[in-house]
C-alpha positions in Angstrom: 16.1 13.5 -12.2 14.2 10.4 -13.4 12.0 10.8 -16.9 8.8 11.2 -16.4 6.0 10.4 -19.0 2.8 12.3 -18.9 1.1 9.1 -17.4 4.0 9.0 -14.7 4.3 12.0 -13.4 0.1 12.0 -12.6 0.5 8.5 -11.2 3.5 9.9 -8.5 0.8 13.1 -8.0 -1.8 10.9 -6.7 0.7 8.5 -4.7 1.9 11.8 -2.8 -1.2 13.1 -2.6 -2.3 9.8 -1.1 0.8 9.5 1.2 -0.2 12.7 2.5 -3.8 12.7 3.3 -4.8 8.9 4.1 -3.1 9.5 7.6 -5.0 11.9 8.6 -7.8 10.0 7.9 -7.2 6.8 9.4 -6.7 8.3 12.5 -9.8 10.2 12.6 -11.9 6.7 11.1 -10.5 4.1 13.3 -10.3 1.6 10.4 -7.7 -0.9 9.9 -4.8 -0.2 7.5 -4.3 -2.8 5.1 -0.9 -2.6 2.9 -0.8 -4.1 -0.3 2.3 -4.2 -3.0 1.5 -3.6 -6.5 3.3 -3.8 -10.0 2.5 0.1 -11.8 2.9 -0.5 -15.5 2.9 3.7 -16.1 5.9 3.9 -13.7 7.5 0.5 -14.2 7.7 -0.2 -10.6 6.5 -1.8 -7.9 4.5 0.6 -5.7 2.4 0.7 -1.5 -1.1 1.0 -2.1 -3.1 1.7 1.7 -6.6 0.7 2.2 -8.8 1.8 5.5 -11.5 -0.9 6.5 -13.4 -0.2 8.7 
């Protein structure tokens, strides 16, 4: 199991949380997905971050 800071383990929170519920909501929008790669500082990674335009 990976160590977590405080900072961390809210920042992998929201991601699920993200992952889980942006689905649903493109499909009920009809926007465009648009998939951008990002460096997170807090979990020293390089991270998927969606955006719906409509």
């Amino acid at each position: 199991m990976p160590k977590l800071t405080r900072r961390g383990f809210i920042a992998a929170t929201l991601a699920a949380g993200t992952v889980r519920t942006l689905p649903g909501l493109a499909s009920r929008t009809g926007g465009r997905r648009i998939l951008t790669l990002v460096y997170d500082k807090s979990l020293g990674m390089m991270r998927a971050v969606e955006r719906i335009v409509p």
